[in-house]
C-alpha positions as CSV (number, residue, x, y, z in Angstrom):
1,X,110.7,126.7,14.9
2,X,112.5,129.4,12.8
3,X,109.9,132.5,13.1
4,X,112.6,135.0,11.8
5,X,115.7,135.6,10.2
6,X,118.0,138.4,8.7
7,X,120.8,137.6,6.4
8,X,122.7,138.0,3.2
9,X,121.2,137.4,0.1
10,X,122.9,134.6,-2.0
11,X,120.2,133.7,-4.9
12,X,117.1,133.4,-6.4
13,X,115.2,130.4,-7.0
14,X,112.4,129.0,-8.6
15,X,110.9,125.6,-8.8
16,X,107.4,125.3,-10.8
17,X,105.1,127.9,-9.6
18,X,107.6,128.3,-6.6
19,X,110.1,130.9,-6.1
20,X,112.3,132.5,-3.4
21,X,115.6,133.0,-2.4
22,X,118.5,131.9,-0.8
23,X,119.8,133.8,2.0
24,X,122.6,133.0,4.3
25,X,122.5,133.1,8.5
26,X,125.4,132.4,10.5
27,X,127.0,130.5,8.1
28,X,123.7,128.4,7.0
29,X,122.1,128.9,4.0
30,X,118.3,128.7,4.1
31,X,115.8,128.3,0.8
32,X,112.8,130.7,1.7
33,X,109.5,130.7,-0.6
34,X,108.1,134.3,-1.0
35,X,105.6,135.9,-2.6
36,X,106.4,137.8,-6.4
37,X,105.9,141.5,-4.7
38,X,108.3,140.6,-2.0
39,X,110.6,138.9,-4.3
40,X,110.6,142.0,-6.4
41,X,111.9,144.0,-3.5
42,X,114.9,141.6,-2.9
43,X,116.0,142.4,-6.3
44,X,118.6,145.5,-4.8
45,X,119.3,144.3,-1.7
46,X,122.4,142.4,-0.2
47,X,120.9,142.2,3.4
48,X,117.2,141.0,4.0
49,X,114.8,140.6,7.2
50,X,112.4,138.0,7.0
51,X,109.3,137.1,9.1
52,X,109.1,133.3,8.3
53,X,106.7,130.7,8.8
54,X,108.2,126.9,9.4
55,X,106.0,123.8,7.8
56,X,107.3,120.7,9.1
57,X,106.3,117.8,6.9
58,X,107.3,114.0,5.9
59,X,108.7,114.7,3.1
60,X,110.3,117.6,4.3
61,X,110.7,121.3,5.7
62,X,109.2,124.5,4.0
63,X,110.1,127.9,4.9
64,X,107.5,130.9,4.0
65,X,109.0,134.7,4.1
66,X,107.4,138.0,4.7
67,X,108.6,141.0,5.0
68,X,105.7,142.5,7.0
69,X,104.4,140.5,10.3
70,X,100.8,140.8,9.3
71,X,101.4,139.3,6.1
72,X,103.2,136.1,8.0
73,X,100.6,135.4,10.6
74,X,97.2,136.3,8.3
75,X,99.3,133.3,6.3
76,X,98.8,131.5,9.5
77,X,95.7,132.0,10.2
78,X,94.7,131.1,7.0
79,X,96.8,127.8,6.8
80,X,94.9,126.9,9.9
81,X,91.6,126.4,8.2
82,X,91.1,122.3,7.3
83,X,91.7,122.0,4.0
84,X,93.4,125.2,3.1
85,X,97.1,124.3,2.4
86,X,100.5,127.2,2.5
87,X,99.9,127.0,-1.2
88,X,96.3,128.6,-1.4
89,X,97.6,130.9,1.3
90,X,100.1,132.1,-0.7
91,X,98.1,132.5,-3.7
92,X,95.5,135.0,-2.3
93,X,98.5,137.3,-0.6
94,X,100.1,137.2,-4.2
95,X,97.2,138.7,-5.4
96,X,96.0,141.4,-2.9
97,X,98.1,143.1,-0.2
98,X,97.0,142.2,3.5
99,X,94.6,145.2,4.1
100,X,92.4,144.1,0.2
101,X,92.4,140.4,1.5
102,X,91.1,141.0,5.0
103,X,88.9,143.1,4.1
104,X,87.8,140.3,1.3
105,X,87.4,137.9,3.5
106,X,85.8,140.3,6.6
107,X,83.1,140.8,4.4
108,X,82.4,137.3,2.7
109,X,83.2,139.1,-0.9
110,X,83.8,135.4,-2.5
111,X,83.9,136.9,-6.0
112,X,87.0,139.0,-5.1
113,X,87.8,136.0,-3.4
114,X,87.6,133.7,-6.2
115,X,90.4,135.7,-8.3
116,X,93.3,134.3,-6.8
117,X,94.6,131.2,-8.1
118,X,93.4,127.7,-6.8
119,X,90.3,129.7,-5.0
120,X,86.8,128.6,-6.0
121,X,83.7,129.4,-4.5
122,X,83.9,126.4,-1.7
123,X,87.7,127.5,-0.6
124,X,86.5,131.2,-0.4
125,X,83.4,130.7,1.5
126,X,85.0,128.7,4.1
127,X,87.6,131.4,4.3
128,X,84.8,133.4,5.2
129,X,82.9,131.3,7.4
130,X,85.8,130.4,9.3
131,X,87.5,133.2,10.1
132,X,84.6,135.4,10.9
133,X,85.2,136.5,14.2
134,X,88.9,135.3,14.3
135,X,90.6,138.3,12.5
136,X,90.5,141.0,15.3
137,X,94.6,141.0,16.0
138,X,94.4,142.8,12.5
139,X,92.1,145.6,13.6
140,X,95.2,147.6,13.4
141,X,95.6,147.1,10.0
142,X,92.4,147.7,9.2
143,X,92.6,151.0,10.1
């Protein structure tokens, strides 16, 4: 499982409502979705460090980059909720920074909730519901 990598930035890419970069390790390049913000901050910068989530599928391998840790495994934590797919994930950290969403979702506010993309009132209430109790490795961020 690839959980992080640091490299040389060789492109952008976007592919519908997708879009990352390219960045090269050892001599391999690696396609690496990312949220806009974090995209943004590539923009300037030759060498990146990326905390990256792997998604191993049929039809083939995903990679999810972060530049902050939190931001990777609250996108874990998340995913790991039955019927809440990388997608949805990455929606509601595209719209609010780690601290906004925990809180969000700490405090069953399924209106905020509901904002992000491809979040209705079922998807945010089992967010909720779900991960009551489970979010206590982010206490630190909380603070």
């Amino acid at each position: 499982m690839i959980s992080w990598l640091q490299g040389e930035k060789i492109d952008d890419w976007k592919a519908s409502n997708k879009k990352g970069i390219l960045i090269s390790c050892g001599g391999i390049g690696y396609e690496i979705q990312l949220i806009s913000r974090d995209l943004s901050k590539t923009n300037n910068s030759k060498n990146i460090t990326l905390w990256v989530h792997h998604i191993f599928r049929e039809d083939g391998n995903t990679l999810f980059g972060f530049q902050e840790k939190e931001e990777r495994n609250l996108f874990r934590k998340i995913i790991e909720i039955n019927g809440i797919g990388p997608q949805i994930a990455i929606s509601l950290l595209e719209q609010y920074r780690c601290k906004d969403l925990l809180y969000a979702i700490k405090n069953a506010d399924i209106k905020k909730l509901t904002k992000a993309p491809g979040v209705g009132k079922r998807i945010a209430e089992r967010l909720s519901v779900e991960l009551k109790g489970k979010l206590n490795e982010f206490n630190e961020v909380l603070d």
